[in-house]
C-alpha positions as CSV (number, residue, x, y, z in Angstrom):
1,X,80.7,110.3,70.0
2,X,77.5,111.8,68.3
3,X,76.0,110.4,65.5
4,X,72.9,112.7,64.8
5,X,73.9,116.3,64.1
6,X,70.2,118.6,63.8
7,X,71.1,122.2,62.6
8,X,68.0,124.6,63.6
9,X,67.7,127.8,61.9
10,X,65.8,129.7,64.0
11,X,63.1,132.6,63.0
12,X,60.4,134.7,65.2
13,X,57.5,132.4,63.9
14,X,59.4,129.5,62.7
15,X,62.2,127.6,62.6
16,X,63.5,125.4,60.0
17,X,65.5,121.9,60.9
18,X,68.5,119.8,58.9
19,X,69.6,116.6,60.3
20,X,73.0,114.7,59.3
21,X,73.5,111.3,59.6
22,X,77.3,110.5,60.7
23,X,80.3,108.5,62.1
24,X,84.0,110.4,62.5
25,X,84.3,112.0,58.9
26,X,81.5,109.8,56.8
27,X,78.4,111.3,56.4
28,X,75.5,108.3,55.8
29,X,72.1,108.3,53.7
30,X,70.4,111.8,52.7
31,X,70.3,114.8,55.0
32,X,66.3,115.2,55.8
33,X,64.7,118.8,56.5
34,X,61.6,120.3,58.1
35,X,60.2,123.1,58.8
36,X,58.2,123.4,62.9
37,X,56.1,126.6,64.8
38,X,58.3,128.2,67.0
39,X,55.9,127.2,70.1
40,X,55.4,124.4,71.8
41,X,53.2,122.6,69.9
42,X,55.6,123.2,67.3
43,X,58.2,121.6,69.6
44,X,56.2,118.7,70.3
45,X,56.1,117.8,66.4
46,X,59.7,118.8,66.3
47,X,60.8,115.9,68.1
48,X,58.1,113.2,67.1
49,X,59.8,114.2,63.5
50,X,63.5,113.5,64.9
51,X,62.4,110.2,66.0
52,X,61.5,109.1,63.5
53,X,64.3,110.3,61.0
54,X,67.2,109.4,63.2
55,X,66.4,105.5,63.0
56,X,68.1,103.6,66.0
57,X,70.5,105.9,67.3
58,X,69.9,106.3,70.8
59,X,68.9,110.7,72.2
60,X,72.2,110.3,74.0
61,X,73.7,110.1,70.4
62,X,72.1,113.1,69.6
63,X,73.7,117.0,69.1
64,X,71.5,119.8,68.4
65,X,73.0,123.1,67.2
66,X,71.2,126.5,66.2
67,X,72.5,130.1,66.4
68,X,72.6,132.1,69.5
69,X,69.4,134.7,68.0
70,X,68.3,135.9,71.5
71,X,64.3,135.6,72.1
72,X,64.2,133.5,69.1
73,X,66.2,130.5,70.2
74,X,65.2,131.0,73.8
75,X,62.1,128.5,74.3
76,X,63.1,125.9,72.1
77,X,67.0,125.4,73.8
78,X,65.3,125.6,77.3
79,X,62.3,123.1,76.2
80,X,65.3,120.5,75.0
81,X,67.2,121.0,77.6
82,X,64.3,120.1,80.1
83,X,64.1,116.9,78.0
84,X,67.7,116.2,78.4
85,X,69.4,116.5,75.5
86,X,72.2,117.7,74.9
87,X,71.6,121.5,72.5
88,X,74.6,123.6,71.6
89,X,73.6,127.5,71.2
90,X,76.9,128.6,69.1
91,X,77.7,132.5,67.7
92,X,76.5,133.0,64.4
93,X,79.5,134.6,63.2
94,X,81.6,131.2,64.6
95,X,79.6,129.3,62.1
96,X,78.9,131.7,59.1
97,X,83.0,132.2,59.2
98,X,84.2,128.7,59.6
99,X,81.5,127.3,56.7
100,X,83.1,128.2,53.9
101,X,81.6,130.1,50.7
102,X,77.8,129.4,50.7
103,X,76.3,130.5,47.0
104,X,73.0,129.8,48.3
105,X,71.0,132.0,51.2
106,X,67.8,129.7,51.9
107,X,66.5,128.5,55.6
108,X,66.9,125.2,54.4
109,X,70.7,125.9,53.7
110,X,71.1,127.4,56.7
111,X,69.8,124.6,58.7
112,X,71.7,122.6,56.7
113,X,75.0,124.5,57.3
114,X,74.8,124.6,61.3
115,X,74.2,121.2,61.2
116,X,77.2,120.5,59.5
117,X,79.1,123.2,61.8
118,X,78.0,120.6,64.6
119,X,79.8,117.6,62.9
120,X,82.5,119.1,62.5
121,X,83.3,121.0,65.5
122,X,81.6,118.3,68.0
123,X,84.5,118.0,70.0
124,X,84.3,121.9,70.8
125,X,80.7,122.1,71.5
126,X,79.5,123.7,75.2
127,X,76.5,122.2,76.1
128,X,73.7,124.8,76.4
129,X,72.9,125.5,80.1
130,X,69.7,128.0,81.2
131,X,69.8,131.0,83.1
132,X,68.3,130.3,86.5
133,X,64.2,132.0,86.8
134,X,65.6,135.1,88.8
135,X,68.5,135.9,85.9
136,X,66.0,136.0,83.5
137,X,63.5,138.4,85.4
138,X,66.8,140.3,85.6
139,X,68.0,140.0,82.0
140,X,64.6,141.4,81.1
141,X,64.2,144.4,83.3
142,X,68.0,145.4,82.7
143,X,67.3,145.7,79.0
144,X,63.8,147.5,79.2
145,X,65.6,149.8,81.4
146,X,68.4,150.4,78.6
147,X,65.6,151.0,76.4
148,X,63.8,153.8,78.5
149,X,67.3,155.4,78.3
150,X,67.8,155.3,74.4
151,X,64.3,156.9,74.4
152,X,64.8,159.5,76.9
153,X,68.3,160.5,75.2
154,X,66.2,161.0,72.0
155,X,63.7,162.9,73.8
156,X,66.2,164.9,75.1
157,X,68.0,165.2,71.9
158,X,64.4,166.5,69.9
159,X,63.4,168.6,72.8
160,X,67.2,170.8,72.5
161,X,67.3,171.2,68.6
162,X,63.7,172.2,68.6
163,X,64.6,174.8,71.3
164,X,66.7,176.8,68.6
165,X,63.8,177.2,66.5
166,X,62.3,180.3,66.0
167,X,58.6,178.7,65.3
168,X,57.3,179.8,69.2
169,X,53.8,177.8,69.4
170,X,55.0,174.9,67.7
171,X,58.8,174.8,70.0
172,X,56.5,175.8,72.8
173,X,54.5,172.7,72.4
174,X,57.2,170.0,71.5
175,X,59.1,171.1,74.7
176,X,56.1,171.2,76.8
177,X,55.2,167.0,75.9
178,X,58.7,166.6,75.8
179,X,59.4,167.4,79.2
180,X,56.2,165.4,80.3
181,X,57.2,162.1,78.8
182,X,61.0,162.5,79.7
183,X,59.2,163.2,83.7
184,X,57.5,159.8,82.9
185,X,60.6,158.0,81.6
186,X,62.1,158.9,84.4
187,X,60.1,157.6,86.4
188,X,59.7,154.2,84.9
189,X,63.9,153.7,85.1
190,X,63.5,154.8,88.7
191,X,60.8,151.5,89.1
192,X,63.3,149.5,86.8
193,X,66.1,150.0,88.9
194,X,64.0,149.4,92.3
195,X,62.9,146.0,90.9
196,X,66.7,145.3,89.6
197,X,67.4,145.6,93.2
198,X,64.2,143.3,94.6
199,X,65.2,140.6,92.0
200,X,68.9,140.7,93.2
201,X,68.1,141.1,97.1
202,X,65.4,137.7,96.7
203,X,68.5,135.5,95.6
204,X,70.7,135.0,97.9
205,X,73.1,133.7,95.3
206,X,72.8,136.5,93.2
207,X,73.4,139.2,96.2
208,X,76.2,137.3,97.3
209,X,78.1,138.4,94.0
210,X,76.1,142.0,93.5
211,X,77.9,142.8,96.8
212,X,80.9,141.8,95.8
213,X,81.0,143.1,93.2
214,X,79.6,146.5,93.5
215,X,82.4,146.9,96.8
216,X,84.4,147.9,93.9
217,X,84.4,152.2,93.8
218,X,83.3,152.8,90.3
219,X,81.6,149.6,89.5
220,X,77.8,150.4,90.7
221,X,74.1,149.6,89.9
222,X,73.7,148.8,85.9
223,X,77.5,146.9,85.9
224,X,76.8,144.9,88.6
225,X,73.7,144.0,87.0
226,X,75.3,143.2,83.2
227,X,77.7,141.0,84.9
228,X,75.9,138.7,86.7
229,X,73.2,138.5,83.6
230,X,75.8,137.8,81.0
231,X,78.5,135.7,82.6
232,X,75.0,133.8,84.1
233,X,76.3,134.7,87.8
234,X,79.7,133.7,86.7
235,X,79.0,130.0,85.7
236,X,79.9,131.2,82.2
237,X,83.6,131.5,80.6
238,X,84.9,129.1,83.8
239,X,86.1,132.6,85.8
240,X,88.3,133.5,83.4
241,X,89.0,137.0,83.7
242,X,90.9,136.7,80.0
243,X,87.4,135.1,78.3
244,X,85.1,138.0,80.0
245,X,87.6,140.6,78.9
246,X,87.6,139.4,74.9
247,X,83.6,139.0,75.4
248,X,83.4,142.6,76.6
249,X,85.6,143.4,73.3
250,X,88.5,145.0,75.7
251,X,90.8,142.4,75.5
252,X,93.4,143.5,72.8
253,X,94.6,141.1,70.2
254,X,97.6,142.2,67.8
255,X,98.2,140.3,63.5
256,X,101.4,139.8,62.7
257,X,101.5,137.5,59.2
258,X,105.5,137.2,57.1
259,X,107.3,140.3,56.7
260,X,104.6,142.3,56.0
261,X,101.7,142.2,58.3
262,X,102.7,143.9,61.7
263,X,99.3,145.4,63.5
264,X,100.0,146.7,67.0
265,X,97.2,144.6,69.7
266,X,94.2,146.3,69.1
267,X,90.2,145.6,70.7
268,X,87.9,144.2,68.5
269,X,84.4,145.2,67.4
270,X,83.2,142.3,67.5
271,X,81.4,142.6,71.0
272,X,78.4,143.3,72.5
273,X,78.0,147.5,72.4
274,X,75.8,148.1,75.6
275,X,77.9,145.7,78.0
276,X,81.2,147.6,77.1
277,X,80.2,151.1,77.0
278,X,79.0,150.5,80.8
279,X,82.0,149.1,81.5
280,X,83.4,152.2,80.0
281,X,82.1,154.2,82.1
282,X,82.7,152.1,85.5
283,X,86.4,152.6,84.1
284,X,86.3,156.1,84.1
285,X,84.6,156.6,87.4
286,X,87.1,154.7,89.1
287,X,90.1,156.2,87.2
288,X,88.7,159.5,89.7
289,X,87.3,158.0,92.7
290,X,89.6,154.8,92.9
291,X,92.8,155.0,94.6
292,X,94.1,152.0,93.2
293,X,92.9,152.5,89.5
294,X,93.4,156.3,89.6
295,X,97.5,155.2,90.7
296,X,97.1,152.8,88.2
297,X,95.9,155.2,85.2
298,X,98.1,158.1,86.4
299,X,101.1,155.5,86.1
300,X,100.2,153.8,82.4
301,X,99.7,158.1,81.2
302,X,103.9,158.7,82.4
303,X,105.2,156.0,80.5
304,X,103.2,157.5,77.2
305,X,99.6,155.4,77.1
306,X,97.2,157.3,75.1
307,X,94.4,157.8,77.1
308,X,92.1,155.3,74.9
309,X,94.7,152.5,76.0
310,X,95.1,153.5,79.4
311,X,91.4,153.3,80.1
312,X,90.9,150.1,78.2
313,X,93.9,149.1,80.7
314,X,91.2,150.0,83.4
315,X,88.6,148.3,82.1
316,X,90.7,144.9,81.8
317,X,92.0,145.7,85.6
318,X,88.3,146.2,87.1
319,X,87.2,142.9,85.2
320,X,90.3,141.0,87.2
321,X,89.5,142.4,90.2
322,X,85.8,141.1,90.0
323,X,87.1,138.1,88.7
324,X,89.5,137.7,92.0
325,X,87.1,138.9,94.5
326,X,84.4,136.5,93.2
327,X,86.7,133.7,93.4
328,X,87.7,134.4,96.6
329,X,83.9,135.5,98.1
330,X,85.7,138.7,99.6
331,X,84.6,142.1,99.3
332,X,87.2,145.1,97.6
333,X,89.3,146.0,100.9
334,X,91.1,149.5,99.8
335,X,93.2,149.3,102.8
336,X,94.4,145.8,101.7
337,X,96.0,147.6,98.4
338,X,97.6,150.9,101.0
339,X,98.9,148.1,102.4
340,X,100.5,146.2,99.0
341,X,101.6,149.5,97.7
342,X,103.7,151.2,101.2
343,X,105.5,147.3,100.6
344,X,106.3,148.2,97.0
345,X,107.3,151.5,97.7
346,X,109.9,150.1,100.8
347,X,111.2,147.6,98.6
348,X,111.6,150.3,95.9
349,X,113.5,152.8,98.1
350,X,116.1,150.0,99.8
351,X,116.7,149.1,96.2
């Protein structure tokens, strides 16, 4: 049982600190705050400050909890959890939504509020645990490489409406840099996507899984890549193909509230946009190139799926598959599936 809850609000320069004194559901002597550099130095007075607030409880009585802001959070969680103790990165909406009405929009509040979020939800907290060195290299070229994209898509985009302008030596000239810096961009993916594969190939853990994985027809390069980074090569979500489905935002949950609240299952938008629109398209690669997911697709459109469903259907499919094949260490075996499907069939016909 933890007795010293510290909230951490975290910013880009700064991040602000609340600490809670507590036992079950009493809360003990004043709530003290501080404000720390987000650096290390800044760390180092961090916890100099904790001591000396949290009287005699012992670190192993400690919970830290701050919101799950990306670059922001990064250095501190890892620098606590080479200390050993115990830090719990959460979702921001978990704790904005489960805090009840807050009249007041201050660091200091917020500090104060994720620390309470901490005592009250102890006994659901997942201790934060750091993406190995070659995961991180990995996160980081993956999502430079996603932003090359964005900014040859907008190249591209500028270069075509400028090409129905009648202005000739100023469309002239737009097209002509265009076309150089998208022959650049290009390039630079084309680097990203050889060092995606050095990182991967240097880890034998890593490859292990990215074959696996990418056995799959339809599931290549960049998906490969987005699942080993955000299920941290499947240590995450305890190889539940259910959790990685609702954090992809395809799993489909349905309201039904009285007599009056009936909403058919439906995905949520709360999920991360890039991850899901590359498992998109996996999904719709393999719905053509497939034999198993095409059958599959071709089966859900006969009994009257709209299209949107049946390839959300897909999507959910190729994440169990992964999910199975990981499990097992096996790579996809098409023939195996030939072979489930003539049984089906057999049994189908004597029936």
């Amino acid at each position: 049982m933890k007795k010293i809850f510290i909230g951490i609000d975290f910013a880009k320069e700064k991040f602000d600190v609340a600490i809670i004194e507590a036992c079950g559901l009493k809360e003990f002597g004043n709530r003290q705050y501080g404000t720390f550099p987000n650096d290390k130095k800044g760390y180092r007075q961090f916890i100099k400050w904790v001591n000396t607030n949290c009287g005699s409880a012992l670190e192993d009585e400690w919970l830290f909890c701050g919101e799950d802001t990306g670059s922001c959070s990064i250095g501190l969680s890892q620098w606590l959890y080479g200390k050993g103790l115990d830090i719990w990165i959460e979702n921001a909406y978990s704790i904005k939504h489960s805090s009840g009405i807050q009249r007041i929009k201050t660091d200091k509040a917020d500090a104060s509020m994720i620390a309470e979020y901490a005592w009250r939800h102890q006994d659901k907290a997942k201790l934060f645990e750091p993406m190995s060195e070659s995961l991180m290299q990995l996160r980081e070229v993956f999502l430079y490489r996603h932003k090359l994209v964005q900014q040859r898509v907008a190249m591209e985009v500028r270069k075509k409406d400028k090409e129905t302008v009648s202005i000739a030596k100023a469309t002239a000239f737009i097209c002509r840099k265009s076309k150089h810096l998208m022959a650049e961009i290009d390039k630079a993916i084309k680097e990203c996507d050889e060092m995606i594969d050095r990182i991967i190939s240097d880890n034998p853990e890593l490859a292990e899984n990215y074959r696996i994985i990418t056995s799959i027809k339809g599931v290549a390069r960049q998906n490969g890549a987005c699942l080993l980074i955000y299920t941290n090569n499947f240590k995450r979500f305890d190889m539940d193909a259910r959790k990685i489905a609702c954090y992809y935002g395809v799993a489909p949950f349905g309201k039904e509230s009285g007599s009056s609240v009936h909403s058919p299952a439906h995905t949520s938008h709360f999920a991360n946009k890039l991850i899901k629109s590359l498992l998109s398209q996996a999904a719709q690669i393999a719905r053509i190139f497939n034999p198993e997911i095409k059958e599959y697709y071709e089966r859900l459109i006969k009994r009257g799926k709209k299209h949107s469903v049946a390839i959300n259907n897909v999507k959910n499919k190729l994440l169990r598959i992964i999910v199975a094949l990981v499990k097992k260490q096996s790579t996809y075996d098409p023939e195996a599936y030939k072979l489930y499907s003539n049984r089906l069939n057999k049994q189908f016909s004597h029936a």
